[in-house]
N, C-alpha and C positions, 0 to 999 in steps of 0.2 A: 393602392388601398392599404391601410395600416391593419398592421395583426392587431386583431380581439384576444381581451385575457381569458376567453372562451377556447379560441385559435390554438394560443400556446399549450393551454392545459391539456388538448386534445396532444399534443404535439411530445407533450412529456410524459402524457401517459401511454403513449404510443412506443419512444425510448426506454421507457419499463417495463411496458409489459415483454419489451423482447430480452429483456434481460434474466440469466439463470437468476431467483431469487436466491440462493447461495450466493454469490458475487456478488449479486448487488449491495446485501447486507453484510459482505468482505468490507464493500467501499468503502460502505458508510460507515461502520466503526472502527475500521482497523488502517483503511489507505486512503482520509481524508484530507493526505495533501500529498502533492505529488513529487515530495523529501521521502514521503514514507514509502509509496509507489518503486520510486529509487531503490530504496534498502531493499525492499521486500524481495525487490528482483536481484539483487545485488546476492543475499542469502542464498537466493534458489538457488541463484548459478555456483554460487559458490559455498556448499551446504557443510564444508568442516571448516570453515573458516569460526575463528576464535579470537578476537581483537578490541583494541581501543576504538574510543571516537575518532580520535586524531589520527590513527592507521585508516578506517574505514574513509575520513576523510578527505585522507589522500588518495585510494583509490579509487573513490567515487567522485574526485570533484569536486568537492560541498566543503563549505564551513564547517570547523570543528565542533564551533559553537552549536550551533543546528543541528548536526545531525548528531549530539548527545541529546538533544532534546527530544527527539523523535526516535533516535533508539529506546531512551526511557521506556518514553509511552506503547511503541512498541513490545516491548517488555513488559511493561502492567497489564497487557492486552493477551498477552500469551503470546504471542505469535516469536518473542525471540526470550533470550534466557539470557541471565547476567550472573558471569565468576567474576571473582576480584580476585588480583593479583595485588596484593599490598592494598593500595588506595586506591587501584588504578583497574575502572570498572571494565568487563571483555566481557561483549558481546557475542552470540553465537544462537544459529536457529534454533526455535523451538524443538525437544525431541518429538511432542505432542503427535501423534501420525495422523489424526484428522486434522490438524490447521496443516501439518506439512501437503497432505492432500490438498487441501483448500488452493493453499498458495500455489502448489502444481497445477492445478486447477485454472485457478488465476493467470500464471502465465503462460499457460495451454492456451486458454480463452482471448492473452494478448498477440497472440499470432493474426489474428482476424479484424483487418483495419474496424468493419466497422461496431465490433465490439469496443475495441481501443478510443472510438470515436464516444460510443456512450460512457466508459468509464469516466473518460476525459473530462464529460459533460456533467457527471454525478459529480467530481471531484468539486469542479467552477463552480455547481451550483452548490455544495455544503462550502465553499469559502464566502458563502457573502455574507 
């Protein structure tokens, strides 16, 4: 028997409502792809780190290209802070103590598969 858009809708609000609405609304503006997900966790763990894209790059994996783009945005968003050294822009967590909260929060939250499982899901669905 095929899902009704009835079915689903049940299904998603089902996926939210068990969600802390702090988080949720973390997802949605702040770790709507999951480059930024990366970083976000990347910071927690490593909270006096101070660096380029191209450093953060190589640590995490990622394209340089990319993940100055999502540090940016990160950065317009509050969650992290930009020095320059010469031209050369370094990245470094928010001092802010409620997003540093939040994000503790956040990856407090990602210890429990199936929180990790709805995050995952909020993410998939703001990409389309």
């Amino acid at each position: 028997m095929a899902e009704t858009d009835s079915d689903n809708s049940e299904l998603i609000g089902r996926v939210i409502a068990d969600m802390d609405p702090a988080l949720l609304k973390f997802l949605h503006s702040h770790l709507n792809t999951f480059l930024k997900w990366d970083l976000v966790r990347f910071f927690h763990d490593n909270p006096h780190t101070t660096d380029s894209a191209d450093n953060i790059a190589t640590y995490t994996g990622r394209d340089a290209i990319a993940i100055a783009n999502e540090l940016d945005e990160l950065a317009r968003d509050g969650v992290l802070m930009i020095h320059h050294l010469g031209d050369t822009p370094l990245y470094t967590l928010t001092e802010d103590k409620p997003m540093r909260a939040l994000i503790a929060h956040f990856v407090q939250a990602c210890a429990d598969q199936k929180f990790r499982m709805r995050a995952v899901y909020q993410v998939i669905k703001g990409m389309r």
